[in-house]
Structure formats: structure tokens, C-alpha cells
N, C-alpha and C positions, 0 to 999 in steps of 0.2 A: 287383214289378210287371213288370219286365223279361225274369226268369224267364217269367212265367206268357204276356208275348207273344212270347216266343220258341219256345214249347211248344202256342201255339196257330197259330204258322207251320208247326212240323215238322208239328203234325195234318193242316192243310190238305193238304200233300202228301203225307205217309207213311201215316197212317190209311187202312187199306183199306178199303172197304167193297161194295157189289155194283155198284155203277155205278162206280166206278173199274176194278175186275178187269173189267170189260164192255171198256170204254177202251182196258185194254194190253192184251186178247187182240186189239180190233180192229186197235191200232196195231203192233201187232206181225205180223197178217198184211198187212196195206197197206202194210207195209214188206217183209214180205217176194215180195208181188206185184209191188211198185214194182222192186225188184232183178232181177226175171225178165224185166217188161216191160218197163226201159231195156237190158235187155242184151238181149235179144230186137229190140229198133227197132234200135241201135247195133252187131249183131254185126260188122259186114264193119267197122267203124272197131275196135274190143277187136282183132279178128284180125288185123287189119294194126300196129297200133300197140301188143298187146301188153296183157294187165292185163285188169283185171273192173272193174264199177262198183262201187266200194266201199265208198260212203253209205252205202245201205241196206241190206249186207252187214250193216254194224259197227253200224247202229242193231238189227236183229232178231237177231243174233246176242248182244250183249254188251251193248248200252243200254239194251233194254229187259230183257232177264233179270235184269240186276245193279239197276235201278230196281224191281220186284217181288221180289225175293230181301228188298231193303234194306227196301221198305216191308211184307212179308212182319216180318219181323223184328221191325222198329219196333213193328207192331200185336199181336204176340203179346206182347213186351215191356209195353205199355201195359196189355191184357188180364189178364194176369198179377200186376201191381204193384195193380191194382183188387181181387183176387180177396185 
């Protein structure tokens, strides 16, 4: 039984399906807009003190790609073992 609720946790998050891939392409451009427009309000504080905003750098660059790569993964995995 423990199995079978633990496997129905990974679904909830890893199963992909079309309204999730909707989600992390949104999320992944609202991060990448959030990064352009705090660096854009904040320029003259980055230039003087050095560095970029970073957050949402490392969210759209590597959070959210390696979060779809994983659930990518997971769901072909799933798909496959059914088959």
C-alpha cells in the first residue's frame, strides 16, 4: 500500500500531461521576463554594486529545464512499462 501511495505522489508531480507542459512553458517565460524587468527597474543599483539578479536567472535557466527533462523522463518511463 505504501508503494502504490508513493507512486501516486511521483504521478501527481512527474506525469506530464498538456495542462502541465502549458504551466512550465508559462513559468518558465514569467521567469524569464521577471529577470529582464528587475534588471531593467534595478539597472543603475547591478552597475554600481556589481552582479545580475539571480533568482530568476537560475529558476528559467536550470529549474525549470531539469524539472521537465525529470518529468519528461518519469512519463516516458511510466508509458513504456504500460506498453
Amino acid at each position: 500500500m505504501k508503494k502504490k501511495n508513493k507512486l501516486s505522489k511521483l504521478n501527481k508531480y512527474f506525469l506530464l500531461n498538456f495542462k502541465k507542459i502549458l504551466f512550465i512553458i508559462g513559468g518558465w517565460i514569467i521567469a524569464v521576463v521577471l529577470h529582464n524587468l528587475i534588471y531593467a527597474l534595478f539597472k543603475s543599483y547591478f552597475d554600481s554594486h556589481g552582479g545580475d539578479e539571480p533568482f530568476f536567472f537560475i529558476l528559467a535557466v536550470i529549474i525549470i529545464p531539469l524539472y521537465f527533462l525529470s518529468s519528461l523522463i518519469y512519463t516516458l518511463v511510466i508509458y513504456l512499462r504500460k506498453k
